[in-house]
C-alpha positions in Angstrom: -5.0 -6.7 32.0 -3.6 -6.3 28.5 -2.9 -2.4 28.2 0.7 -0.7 27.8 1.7 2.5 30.1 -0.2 5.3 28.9 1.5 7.5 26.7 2.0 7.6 22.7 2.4 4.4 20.9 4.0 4.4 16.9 3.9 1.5 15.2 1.6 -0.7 16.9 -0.3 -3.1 14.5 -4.2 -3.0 14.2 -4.6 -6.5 16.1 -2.5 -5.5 19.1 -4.3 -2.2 19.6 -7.5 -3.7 19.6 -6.3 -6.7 21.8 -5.5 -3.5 24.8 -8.6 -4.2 27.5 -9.2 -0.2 27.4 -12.3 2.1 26.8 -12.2 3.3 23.4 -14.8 4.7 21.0 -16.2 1.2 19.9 -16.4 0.6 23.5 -18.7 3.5 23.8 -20.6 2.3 20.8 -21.3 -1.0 22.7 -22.5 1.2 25.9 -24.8 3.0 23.7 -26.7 -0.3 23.3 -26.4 -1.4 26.8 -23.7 -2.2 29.0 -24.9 -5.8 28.5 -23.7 -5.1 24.6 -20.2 -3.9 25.8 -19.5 -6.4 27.9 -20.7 -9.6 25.5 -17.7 -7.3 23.4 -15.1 -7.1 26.3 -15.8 -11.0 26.9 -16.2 -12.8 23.5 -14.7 -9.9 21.0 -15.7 -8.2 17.9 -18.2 -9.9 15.1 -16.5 -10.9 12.0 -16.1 -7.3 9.5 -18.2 -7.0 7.0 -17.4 -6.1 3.7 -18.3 -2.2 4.0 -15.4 -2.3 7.1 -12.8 -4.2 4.9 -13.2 -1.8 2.2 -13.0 1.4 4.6 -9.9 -0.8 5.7 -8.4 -0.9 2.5 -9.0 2.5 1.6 -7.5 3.5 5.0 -4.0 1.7 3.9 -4.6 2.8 0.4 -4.9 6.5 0.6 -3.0 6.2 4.2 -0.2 4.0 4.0 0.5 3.2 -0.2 3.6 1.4 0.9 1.9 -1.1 2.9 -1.0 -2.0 0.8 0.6 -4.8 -1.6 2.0 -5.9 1.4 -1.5 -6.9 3.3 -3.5 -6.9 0.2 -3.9 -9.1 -2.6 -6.2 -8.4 -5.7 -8.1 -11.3 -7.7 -7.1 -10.9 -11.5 -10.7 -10.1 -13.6 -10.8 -13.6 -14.9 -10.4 -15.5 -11.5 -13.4 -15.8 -9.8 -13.1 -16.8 -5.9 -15.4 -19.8 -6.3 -13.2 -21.8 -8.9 -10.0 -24.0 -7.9 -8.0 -21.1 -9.3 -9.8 -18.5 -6.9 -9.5 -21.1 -3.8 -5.9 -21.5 -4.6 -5.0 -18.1 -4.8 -7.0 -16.9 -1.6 -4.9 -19.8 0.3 -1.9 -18.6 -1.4 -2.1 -15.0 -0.4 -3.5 -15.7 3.5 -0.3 -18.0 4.2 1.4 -14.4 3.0 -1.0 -12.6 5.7 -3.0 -10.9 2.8 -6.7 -10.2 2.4 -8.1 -11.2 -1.2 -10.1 -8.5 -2.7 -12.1 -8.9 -6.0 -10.2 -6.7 -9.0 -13.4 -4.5 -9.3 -12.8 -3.7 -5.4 -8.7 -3.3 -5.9 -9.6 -0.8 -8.9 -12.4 1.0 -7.0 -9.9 1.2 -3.9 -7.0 2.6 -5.5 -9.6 5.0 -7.9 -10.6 6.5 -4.5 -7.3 6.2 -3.2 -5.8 8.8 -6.3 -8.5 11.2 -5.9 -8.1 11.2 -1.9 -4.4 11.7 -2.3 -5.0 14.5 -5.1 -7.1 16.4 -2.6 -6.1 19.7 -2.1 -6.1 19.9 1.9 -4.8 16.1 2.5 -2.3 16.3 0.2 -0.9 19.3 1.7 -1.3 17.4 5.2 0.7 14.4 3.8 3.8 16.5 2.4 3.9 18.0 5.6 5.8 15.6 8.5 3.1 13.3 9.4 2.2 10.1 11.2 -0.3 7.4 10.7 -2.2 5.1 12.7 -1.1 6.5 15.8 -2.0 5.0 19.3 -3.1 6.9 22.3 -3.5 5.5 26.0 -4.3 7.4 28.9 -6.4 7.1 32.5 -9.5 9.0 33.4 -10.4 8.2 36.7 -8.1 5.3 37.3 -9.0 3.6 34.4 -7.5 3.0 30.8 -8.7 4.9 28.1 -7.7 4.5 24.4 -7.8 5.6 21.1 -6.0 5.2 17.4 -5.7 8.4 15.1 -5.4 7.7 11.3 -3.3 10.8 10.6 -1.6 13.6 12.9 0.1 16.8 11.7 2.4 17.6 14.5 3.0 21.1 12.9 0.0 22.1 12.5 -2.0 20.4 15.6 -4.2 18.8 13.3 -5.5 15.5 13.5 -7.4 14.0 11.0 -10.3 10.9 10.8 -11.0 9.3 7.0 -14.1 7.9 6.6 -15.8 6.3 3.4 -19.1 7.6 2.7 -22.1 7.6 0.0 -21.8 11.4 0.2 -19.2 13.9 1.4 -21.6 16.9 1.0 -22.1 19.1 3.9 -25.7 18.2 4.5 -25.1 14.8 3.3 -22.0 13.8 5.6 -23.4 15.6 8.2 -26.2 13.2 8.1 -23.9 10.2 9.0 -21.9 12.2 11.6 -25.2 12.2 13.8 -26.5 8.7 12.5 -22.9 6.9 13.5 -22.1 9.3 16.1 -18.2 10.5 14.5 -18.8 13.6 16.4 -18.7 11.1 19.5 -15.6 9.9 18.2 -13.9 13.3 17.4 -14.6 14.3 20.5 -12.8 10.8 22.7 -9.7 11.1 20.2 -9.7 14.8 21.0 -9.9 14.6 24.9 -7.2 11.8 24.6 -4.6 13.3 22.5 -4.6 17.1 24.7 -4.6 14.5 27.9 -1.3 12.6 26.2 0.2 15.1 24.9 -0.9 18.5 26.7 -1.6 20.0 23.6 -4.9 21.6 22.0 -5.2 20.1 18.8 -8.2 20.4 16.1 -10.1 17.6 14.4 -11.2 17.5 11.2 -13.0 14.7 8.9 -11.3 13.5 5.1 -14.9 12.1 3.6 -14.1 10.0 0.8 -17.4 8.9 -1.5 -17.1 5.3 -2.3 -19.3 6.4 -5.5 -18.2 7.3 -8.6 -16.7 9.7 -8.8 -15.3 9.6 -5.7 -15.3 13.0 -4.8 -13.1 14.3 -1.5 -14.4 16.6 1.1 -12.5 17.7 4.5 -15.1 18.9 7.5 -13.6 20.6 10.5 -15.5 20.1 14.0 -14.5 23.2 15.8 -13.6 22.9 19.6 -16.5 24.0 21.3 -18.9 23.7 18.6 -22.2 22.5 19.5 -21.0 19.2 17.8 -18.4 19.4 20.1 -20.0 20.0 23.3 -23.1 17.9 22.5 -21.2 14.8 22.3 -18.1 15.7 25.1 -21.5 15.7 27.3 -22.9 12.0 25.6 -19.0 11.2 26.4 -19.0 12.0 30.0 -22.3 10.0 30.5 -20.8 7.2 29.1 -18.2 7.1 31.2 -20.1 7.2 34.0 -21.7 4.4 33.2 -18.9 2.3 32.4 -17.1 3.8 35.9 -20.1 2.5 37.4 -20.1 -1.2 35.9 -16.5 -1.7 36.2 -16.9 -0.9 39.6 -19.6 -3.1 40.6 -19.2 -5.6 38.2 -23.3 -5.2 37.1 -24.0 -4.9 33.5 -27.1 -4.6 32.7 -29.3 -4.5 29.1 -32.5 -2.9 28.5 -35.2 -1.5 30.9 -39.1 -2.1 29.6 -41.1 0.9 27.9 -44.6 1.2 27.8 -44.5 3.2 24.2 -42.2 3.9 21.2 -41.2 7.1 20.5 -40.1 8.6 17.6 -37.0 10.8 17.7 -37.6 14.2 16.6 -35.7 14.0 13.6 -37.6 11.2 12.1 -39.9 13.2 9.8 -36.9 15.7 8.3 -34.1 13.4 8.4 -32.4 13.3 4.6 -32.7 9.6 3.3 -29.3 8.1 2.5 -28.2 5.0 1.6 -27.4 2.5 3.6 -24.4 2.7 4.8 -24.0 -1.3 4.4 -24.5 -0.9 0.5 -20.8 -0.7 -1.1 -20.3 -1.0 -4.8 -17.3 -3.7 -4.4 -18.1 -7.3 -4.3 
């Protein structure tokens, strides 16, 4: 199996983490679905990203790592458009470098959201502290291999932190997409496999960074033992189970029949968003 010794793990690029045969958060995604759904992901690996997932990428490296985002990034100039011979021939050019090729309305939207995330009151104070990025966590539960990948830790201040791109980065609006893509699920893994790495209590808090003009910043704490919290440490812990119980007896199985849809309670006071598909860059 492809996983390294549990421990903490600078350095490590995207590709190898996600190559590491370990339950992560994604992982838990999949189960959500049906174990069926995690293990077509375990066996034949993740779709293609989309463009919403390249540009929370590239804002990730952007507001993240500035250093390194020339480096994996190359932006189309405004009068090269990637149909033409001259579009073709840069997107070969800059792949043999190892770059993606984003349009220039995306590289100006990117680094737009980039200065206001960096001009933040509470992340910039974060990022003049002594800080790591993209961090890689590995532990075992059980006997088997956990994982997880934090964008930014504050040693000094416990803190770790999750950026996210959003259509809104208001309280009621973010929270919204916390319960629709289950972050608080999320928060709650990273959380449990930090303090089990590390032996330290550390708090978790969300950088939401609107990917609309004009790209207004918010920071949300999740509060150990919140209801957030607890709510989805419980949804955790019945995931695992399930996953203990496949990996164990190597059955996987998808979706039982219902006699009649049901609604979930929130249907008829849920706030309409967005999709969160729909991204301004091209």
């Amino acid at each position: 199996m492809n996983v390294p010794t549990p421990g903490i793990h600078y350095g490590v690029p995207s590709e190898t983490y996600h190559s590491w045969q370990a339950l992560s958060h994604s992982w838990m995604q999949r189960l959500r679905q049906s174990p069926a759904h995690l293990l077509d992901l375990i066996e034949n690996g993740p779709d293609e990203p989309t463009p919403a997932m390249i540009v929370g990428t590239a804002v990730h490296c952007a507001v993240l790592e500035p250093e390194e985002f020339e480096k994996r990034y190359a932006i189309r100039d405004e009068d090269v458009n990637g149909t033409t011979k001259a579009g073709k021939e840069f997107k070969a050019k800059s792949e043999s470098a190892g770059q993606i090729v984003l349009s220039a309305k995306s590289g100006r939207w990117i680094k737009a959201i980039a200065r206001r995330a960096r001009h933040s009151p509470r992340l910039a104070e974060w990022l003049h502290r002594d800080h790591q990025t993209e961090v890689s966590f590995v532990w075992l539960r059980d006997g088997l291999f956990c994982k997880c990948r934090v964008d930014l830790i504050v040693p000094g201040l416990n803190i770790l932190v999750d950026l996210k791109t959003t259509l809104s980065g208001s309280a009621d609006g973010f929270a919204t997409q916390v319960a629709r893509y289950n972050y608080h699920g999320q928060a709650a893994w990273y959380l449990e496999g930090v303090q089990q790495t590390t032996g330290e209590t550390w708090d978790w808090w969300f950088t939401a960074c609107e990917k609309r003009r004009p790209f207004l910043v918010n920071c949300h704490a999740m509060p150990r033992d919140s209801k957030a919290h607890l709510d989805a440490v419980a949804e955790n812990d019945r995931l695992f189970g399930i996953y203990k119980a496949c990996m164990e007896t190597g059955h996987w199985p998808g979706y039982d029949d219902v006699d009649e849809i049901h609604l979930p309670e929130w249907a008829s006071t849920v706030e309409t968003v967005d999709s969160e598909e729909e991204t301004p860059f091209d």
